[in-house]
N, C-alpha and C positions, 0 to 999 in steps of 0.2 A: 317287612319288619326283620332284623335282624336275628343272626341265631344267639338264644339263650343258655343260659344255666339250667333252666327249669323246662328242657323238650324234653317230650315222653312220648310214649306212643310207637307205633311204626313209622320208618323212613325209608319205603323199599328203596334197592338197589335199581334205578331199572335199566336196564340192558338197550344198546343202543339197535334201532332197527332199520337194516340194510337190508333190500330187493338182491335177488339171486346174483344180479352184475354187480354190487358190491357198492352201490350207491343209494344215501338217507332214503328210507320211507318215513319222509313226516307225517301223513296217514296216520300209519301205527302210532307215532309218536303221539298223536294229538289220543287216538283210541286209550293205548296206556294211562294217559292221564287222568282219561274220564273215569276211568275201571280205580285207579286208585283214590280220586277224591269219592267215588262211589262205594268203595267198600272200607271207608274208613278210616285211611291212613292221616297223618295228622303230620308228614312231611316226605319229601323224597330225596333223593341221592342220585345225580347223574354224574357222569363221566368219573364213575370207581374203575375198580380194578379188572371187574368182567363187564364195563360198559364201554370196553375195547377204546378205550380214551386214546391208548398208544399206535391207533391204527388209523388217528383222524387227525387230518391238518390243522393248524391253529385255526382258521377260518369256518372248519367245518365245526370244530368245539365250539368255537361261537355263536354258530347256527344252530348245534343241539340244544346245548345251552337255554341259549334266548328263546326257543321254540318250547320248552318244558315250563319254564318260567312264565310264560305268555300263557300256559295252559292251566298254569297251577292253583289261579285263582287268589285264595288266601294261603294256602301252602305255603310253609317256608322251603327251600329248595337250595342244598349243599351242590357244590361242586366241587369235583375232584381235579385237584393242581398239581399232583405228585410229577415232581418232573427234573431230569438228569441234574440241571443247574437253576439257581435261584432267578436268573434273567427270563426263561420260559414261566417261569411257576409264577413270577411276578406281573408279566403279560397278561395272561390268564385270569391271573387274581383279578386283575383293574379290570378286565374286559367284563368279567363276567359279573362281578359288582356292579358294574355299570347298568349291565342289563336289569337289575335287582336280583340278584343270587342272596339267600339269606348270612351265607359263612361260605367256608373252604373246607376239603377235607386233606391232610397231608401226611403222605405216609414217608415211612423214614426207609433211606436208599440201604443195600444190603448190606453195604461197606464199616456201616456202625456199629464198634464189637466194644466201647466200653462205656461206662453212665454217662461219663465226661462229654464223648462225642457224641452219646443221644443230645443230650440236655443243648451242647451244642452247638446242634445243629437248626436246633426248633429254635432256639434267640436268634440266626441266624435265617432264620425261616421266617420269621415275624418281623426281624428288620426289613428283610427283602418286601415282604406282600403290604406291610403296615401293620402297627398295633392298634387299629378301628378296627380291623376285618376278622369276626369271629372265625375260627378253626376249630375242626374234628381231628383227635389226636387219633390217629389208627395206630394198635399195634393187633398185630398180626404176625406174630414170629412164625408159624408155619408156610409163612408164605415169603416173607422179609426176610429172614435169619435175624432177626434184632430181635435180641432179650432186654423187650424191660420189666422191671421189676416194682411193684409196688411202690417202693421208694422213690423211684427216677421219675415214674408220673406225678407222683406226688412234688417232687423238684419242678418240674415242667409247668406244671397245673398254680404252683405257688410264684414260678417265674414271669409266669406270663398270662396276665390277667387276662387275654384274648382268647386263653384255649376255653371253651365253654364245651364240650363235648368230647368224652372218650368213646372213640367204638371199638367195642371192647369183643377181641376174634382170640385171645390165646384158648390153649386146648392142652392141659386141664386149665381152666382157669375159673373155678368156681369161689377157688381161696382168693385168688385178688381180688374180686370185687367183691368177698365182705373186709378183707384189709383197706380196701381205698374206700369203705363206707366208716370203718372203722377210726382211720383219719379223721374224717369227716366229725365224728363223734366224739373223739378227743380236741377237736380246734388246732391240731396240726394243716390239716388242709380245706381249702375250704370248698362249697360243693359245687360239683359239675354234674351235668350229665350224664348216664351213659345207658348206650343202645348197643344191643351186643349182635354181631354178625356170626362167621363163620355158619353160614346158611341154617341159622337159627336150631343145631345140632343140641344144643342144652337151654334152648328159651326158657323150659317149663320150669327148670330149676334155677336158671338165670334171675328171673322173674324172683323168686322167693330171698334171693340172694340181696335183694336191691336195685336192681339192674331197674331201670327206666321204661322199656323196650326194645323192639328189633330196628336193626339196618340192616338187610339185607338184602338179597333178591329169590329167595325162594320163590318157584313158579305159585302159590297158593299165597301171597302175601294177606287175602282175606281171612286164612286160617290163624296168620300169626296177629292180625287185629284182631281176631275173636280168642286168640289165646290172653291176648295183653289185658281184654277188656275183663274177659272170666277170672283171671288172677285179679286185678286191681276190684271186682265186687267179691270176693273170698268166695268162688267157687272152684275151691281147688280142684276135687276130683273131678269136674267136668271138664274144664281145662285140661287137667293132664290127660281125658280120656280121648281128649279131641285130640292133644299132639300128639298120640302115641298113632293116632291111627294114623298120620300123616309122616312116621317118622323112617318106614321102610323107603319113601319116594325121598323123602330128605335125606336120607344116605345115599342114595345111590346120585340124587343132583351134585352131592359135595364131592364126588368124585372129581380127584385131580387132570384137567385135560379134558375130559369129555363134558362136566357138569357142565358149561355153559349151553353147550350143545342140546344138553336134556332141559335146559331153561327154557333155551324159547323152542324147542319142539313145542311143550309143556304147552305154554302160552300161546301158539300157534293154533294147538287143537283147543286151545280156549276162546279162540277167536280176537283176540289180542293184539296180536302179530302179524300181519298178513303172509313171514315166512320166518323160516328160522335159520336164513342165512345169517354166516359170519363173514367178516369182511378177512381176504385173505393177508395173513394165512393162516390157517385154521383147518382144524379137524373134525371133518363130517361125522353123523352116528351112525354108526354099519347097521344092515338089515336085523341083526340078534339084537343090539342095543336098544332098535327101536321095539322091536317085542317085548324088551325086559320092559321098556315101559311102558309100553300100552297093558301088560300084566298088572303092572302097579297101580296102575290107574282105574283098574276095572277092579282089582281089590280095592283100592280105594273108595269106589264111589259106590260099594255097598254099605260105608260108614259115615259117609262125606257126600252128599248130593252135588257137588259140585266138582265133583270128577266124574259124574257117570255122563254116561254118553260120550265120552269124550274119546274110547277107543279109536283108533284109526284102522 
């Protein structure tokens, strides 16, 4: 089924997994799928930003791809097409449609510094893949350098009937998504989605803001289904007592350059993973790093039963 207006829920991020020589463990991949149709995720997200897309051949995209989708069941399953020129992103696109991918995800290149060339470049982006094939607008200005602004998604969102989902990573950004709910509520724009990443650093208030759910790939992604579920039955303070206790491991994952590193450690000692290599090139977690986490982890899983034992 295609992607909608109306996704909510979790859509982890999940991380692509490669054996120590740097070649797919489909293994893992089939294990990851089990763990997320089993703890409740309600869609996933392959080949993002830290699911090292940029390290694998068009063919091997293919192959992850179609390998998650084959696992997913009823799952809808985004795929990530960001890519230098519109001719790769369009390959991609077809390819992975084909397989049954539910949408696309498409993040905007760093070169785009004013509304005009956001707006754009996304009609440009939709002529390229097609106006049948739903898309995920990312912005992520901490990572992109692209400022947009309540207004421009709202242009984007109005221009192009395809975009059915924002994942929404700005930092602060608690004001735009009640402005683009705000739209929404005046019949300026009409409503999308949105699932907010940036490794789920403000869900708990995200959540109250409007926001849909998470996209991201936080190694506890059962935690941010158990956060989505306790917001949407109005148990606020449990909820927020559950993220807090999760949120000292949640900063230290969002760490720039190393968090992927501490993801699939994370999931590795969840048994998830069968390792937590990266495909080169890439930056290993030194001997202290791996301590800070196993620390975090063993604080955690006096609050959290699903961190304990998990020390290394």
């Amino acid at each position: 089924m295609p992607l909608t207006t109306d996704a909510k829920g979790v859509f982890p991020i999940a991380p692509t997994p490669f054996f120590d020589d740097g070649s797919i463990d489909v293994s893992s991949i089939d294990r990851m799928m089990d763990f997320y149709l089993g703890c409740g995720s309600t869609g996933v997200t392959v080949l993002g930003q830290l699911g090292e897309a940029s390290k694998l051949e068009h063919a091997e995209s293919i192959d992850v791809a179609a390998r998650v989708i084959a696992r997913a069941g009823n799952l809808p399953v985004v795929v990530g097409v960001s890519a230098p020129g519109f001719a790769a992103m369009r390959a991609l696109t077809q390819d992975v449609m084909a397989k049954g991918a539910a949408g696309v995800m498409i993040a905007p290149p760093n070169t785009l510094r004013t509304d005009d060339q956001i707006v754009t470049y996304y009609r440009q982006a939709v002529e390229a893949i097609g106006p049948d094939v739903p898309f995920v607008l990312q912005d992520y200005p901490l990572t992109f350098s692209v400022q947009m602004t309540p207004s421009v998604i709202r242009r984007i969102v109005q221009d192009l009937p395809s975009c059915v989902m924002l994942k929404h990573e700005d930092w602060p950004g608690l004001e735009k998504i009640s402005a683009l709910r705000a739209f929404e509520q005046d019949g300026s724009m009409r409503h999308i989605s949105i699932l907010c990443g940036n490794n789920g650093l403000f869900l708990d208030y995200e959540m109250e803001r409007g926001a849909d759910g998470a996209n991201t790939g936080y190694c506890f992604p059962d935690m941010l289904c158990d956060v989505v579920r306790l917001t949407e039955e109005g148990k606020r303070e449990e909820a927020h007592d559950l993220f807090d206790a999760h949120l000292p491991l949640l900063r230290y994952e969002q760490q720039p350059g190393v968090g992927l590193a501490v993801r699939k450690y994370v999931l590795m000692r969840r048994g998830i993973l069968s390792s937590a290599a990266q495909r080169k090139p890439a930056a290993a977690m030194s001997a202290q790093a791996r301590q800070e986490v196993d620390h975090l982890l063993g604080r955690l899983g006096r609050r959290d039963r699903r961190a304990a034992g998990l020390v290394g």
